[in-house]
C-alpha positions as YAML, in Angstrom:
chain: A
units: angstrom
residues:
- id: 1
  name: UNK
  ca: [-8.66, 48.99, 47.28]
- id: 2
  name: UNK
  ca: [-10.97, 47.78, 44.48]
- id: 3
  name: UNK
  ca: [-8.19, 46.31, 42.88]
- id: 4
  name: UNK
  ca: [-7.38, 43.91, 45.86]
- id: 5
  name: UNK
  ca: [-11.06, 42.78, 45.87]
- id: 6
  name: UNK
  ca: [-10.68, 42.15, 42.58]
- id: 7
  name: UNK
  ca: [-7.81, 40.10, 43.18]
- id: 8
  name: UNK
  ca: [-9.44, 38.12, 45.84]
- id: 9
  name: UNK
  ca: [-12.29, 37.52, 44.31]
- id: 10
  name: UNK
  ca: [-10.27, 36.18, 40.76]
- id: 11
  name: UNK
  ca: [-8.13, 33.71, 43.23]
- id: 12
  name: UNK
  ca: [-11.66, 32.49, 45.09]
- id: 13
  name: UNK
  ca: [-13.15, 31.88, 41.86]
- id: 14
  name: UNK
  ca: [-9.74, 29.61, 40.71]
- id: 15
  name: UNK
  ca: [-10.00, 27.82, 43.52]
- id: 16
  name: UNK
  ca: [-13.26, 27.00, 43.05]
- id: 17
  name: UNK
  ca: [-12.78, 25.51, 39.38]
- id: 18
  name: UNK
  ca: [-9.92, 23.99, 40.36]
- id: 19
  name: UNK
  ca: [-12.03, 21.89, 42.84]
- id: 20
  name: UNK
  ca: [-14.83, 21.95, 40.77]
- id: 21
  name: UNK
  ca: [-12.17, 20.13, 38.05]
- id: 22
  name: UNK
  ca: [-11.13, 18.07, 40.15]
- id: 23
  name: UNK
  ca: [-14.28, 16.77, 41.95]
- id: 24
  name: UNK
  ca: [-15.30, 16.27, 38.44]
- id: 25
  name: UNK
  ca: [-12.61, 13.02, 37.71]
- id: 26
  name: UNK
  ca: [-14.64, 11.10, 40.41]
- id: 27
  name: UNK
  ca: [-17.65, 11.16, 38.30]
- id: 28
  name: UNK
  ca: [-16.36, 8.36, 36.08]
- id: 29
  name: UNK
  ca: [-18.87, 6.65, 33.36]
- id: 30
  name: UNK
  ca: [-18.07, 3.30, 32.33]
- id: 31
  name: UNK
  ca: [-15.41, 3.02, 29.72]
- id: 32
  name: UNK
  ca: [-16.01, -0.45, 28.24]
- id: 33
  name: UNK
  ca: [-15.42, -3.00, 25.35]
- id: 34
  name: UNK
  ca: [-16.54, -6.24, 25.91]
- id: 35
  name: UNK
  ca: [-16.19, -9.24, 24.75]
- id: 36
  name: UNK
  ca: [-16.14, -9.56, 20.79]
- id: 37
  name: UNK
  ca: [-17.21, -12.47, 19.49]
- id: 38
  name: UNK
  ca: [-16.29, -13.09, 16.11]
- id: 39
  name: UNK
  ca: [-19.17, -14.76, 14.64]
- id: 40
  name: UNK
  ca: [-21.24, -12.38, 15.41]
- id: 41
  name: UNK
  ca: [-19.24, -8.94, 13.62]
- id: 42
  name: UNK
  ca: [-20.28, -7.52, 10.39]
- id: 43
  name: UNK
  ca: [-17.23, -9.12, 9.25]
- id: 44
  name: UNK
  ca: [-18.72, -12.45, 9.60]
- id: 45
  name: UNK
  ca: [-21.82, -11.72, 8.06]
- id: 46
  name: UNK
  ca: [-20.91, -9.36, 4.59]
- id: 47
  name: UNK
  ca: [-18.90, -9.67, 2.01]
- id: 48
  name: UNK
  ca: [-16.88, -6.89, 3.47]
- id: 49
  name: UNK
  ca: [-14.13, -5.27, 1.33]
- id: 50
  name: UNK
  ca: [-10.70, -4.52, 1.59]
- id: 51
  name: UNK
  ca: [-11.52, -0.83, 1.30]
- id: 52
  name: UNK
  ca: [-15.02, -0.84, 3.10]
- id: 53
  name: UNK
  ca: [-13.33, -2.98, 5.87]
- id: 54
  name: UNK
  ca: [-10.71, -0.28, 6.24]
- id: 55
  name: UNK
  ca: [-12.85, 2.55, 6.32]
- id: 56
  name: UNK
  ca: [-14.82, 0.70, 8.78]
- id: 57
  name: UNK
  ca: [-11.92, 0.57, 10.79]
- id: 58
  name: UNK
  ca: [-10.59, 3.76, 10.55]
- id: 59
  name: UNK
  ca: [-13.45, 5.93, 10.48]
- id: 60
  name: UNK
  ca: [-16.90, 4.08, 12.16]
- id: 61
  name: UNK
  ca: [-15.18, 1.16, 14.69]
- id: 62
  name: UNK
  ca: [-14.61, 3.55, 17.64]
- id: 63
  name: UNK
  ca: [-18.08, 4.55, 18.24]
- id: 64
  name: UNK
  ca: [-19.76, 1.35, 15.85]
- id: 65
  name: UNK
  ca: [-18.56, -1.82, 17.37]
- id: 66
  name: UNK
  ca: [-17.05, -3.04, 20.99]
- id: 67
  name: UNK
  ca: [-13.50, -2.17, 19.48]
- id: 68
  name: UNK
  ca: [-13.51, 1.41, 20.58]
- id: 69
  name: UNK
  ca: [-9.76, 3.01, 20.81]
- id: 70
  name: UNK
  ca: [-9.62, 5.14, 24.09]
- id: 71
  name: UNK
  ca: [-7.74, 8.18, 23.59]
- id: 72
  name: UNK
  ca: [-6.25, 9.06, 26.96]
- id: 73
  name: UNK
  ca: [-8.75, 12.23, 26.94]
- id: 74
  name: UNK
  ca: [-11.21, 10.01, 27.49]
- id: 75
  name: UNK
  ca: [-10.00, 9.50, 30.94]
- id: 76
  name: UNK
  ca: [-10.90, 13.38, 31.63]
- id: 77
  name: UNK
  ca: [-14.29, 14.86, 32.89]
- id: 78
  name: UNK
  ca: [-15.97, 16.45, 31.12]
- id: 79
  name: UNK
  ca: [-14.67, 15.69, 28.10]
- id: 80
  name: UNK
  ca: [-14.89, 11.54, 29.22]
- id: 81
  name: UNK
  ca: [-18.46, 12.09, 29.44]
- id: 82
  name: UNK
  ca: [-19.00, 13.42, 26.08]
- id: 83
  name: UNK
  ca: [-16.71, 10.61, 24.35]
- id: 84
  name: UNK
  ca: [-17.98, 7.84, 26.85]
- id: 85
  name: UNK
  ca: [-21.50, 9.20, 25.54]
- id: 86
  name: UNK
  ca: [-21.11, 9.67, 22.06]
- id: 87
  name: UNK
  ca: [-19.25, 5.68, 21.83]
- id: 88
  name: UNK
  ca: [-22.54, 4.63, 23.45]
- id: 89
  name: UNK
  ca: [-25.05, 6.38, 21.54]
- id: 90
  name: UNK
  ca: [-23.24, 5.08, 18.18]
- id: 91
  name: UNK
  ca: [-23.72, 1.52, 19.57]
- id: 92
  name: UNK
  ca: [-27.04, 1.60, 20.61]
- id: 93
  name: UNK
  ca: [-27.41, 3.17, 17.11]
- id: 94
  name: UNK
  ca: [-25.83, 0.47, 14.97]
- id: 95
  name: UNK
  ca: [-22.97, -2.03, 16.18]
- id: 96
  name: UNK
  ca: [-20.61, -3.58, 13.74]
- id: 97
  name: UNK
  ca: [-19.87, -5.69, 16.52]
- id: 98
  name: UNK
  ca: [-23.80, -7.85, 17.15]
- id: 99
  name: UNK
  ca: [-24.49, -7.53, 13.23]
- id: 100
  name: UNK
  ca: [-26.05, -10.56, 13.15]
- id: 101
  name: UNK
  ca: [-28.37, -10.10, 15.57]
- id: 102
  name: UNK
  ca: [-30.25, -7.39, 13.15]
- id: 103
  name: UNK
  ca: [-32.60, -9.08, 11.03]
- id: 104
  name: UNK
  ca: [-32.23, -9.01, 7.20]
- id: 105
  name: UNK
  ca: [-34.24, -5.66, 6.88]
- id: 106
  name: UNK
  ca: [-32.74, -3.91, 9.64]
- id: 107
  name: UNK
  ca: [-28.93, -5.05, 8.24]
- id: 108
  name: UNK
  ca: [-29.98, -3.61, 4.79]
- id: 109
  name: UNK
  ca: [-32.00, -0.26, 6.76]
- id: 110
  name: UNK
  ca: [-28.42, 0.31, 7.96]
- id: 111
  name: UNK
  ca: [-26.69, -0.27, 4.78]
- id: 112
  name: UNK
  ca: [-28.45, 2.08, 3.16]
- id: 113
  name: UNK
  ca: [-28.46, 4.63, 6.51]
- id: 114
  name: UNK
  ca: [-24.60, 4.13, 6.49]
- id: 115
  name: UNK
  ca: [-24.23, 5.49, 2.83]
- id: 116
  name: UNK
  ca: [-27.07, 8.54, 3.27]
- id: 117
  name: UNK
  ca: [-25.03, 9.71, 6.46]
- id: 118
  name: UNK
  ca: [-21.59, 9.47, 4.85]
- id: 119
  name: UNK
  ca: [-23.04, 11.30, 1.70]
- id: 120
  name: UNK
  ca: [-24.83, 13.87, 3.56]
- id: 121
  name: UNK
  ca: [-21.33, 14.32, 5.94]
- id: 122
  name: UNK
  ca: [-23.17, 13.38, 8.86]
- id: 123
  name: UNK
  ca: [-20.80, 10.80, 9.82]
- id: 124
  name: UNK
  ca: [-18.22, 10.40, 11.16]
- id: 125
  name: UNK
  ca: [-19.51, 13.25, 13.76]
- id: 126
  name: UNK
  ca: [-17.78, 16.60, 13.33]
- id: 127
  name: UNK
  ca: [-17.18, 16.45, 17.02]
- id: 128
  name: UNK
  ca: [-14.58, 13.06, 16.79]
- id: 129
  name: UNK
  ca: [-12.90, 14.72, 13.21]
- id: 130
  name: UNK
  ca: [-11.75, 17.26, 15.06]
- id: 131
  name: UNK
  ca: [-9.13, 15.05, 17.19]
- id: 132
  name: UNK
  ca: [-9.32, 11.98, 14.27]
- id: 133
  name: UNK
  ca: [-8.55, 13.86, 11.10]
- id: 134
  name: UNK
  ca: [-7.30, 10.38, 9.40]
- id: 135
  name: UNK
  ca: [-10.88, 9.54, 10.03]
- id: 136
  name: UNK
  ca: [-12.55, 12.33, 7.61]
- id: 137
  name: UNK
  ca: [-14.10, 9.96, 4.40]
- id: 138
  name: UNK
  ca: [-12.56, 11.44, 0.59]
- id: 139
  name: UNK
  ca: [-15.03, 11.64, -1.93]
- id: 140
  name: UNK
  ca: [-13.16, 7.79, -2.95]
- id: 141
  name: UNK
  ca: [-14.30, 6.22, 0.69]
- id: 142
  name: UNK
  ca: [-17.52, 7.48, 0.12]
- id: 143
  name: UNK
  ca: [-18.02, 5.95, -3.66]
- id: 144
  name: UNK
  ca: [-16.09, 2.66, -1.92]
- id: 145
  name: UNK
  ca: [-18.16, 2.44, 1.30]
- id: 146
  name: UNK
  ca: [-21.64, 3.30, -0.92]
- id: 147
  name: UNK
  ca: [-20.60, 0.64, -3.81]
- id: 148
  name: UNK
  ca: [-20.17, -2.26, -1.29]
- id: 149
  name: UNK
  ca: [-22.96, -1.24, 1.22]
- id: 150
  name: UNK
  ca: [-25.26, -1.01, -2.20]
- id: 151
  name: UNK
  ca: [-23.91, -4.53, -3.10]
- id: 152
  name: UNK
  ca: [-23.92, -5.95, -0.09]
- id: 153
  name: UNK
  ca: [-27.57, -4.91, 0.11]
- id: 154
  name: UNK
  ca: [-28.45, -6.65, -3.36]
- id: 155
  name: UNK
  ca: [-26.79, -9.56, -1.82]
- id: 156
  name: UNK
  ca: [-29.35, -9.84, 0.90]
- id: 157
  name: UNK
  ca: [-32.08, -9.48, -1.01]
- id: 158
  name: UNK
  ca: [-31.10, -12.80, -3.00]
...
């Protein structure tokens, strides 16, 4: 007897979360990129390198600038929330993609943040390296994305 309430109550609760999971995909943030315009990217405005461009790009872009890679996760609640989230805090934080609409100080106040948080493995987020392992920096991005983001800093200052 306790076994069949048992039961029952084990197949009410699935049905539930099912439901619950599926009530959940109507709860849909927006997923956007707009527009990039060119002359306004970081690209534009540094003397980006070969290596710091491609570290950019595989590593910061997705949650940095309006170029942001979907994964098809990000099309599933919860889990879309916490991406859709994340890609929007990291803009609102610093976007590769309106550089030059950051004054001189606050383009060389990221510079420097960039190279703190990469040295101190704050960034990427632990969070997207679990799904983005090509994204994890080497000691060599590091030294490559602090050497240009230290130069291109000098360079403002002239």
């Amino acid at each position: 007897m306790a076994k069949a309430r048992v039961q029952k109550i084990l197949k009410w609760a699935a049905i539930v979360l099912v439901v619950a999971f599926a009530a959940m995909q109507f709860i849909r943030p927006a997923r956007t990129n707009p527009p990039v315009d060119q002359a306004k990217t970081i690209q534009a405005h540094t003397s980006l390198t070969p290596e710091a461009a491609a570290i950019l790009d595989r590593s910061c872009n997705d949650c940095h600038s309006y170029q942001t890679r979907w994964p098809w996760y990000s099309n599933v609640a919860p889990v879309s929330w916490f991406v859709i989230g994340h890609v929007n805090d990291g803009r609102d934080d610093m976007n590769f993609s309106e550089w030059s609409e950051y004054s001189q100080g606050q383009q060389q106040n990221y510079l420097k943040k960039m190279c703190k948080e990469v040295t101190r493995g704050d960034m990427p987020l632990h969070s997207y390296l679990w799904l983005h392992g090509d994204a994890k920096l080497s000691s060599a991005d590091i030294k490559a994305l602090c050497d240009w983001a230290s130069a291109e800093s000098e360079r403002l200052n002239k």
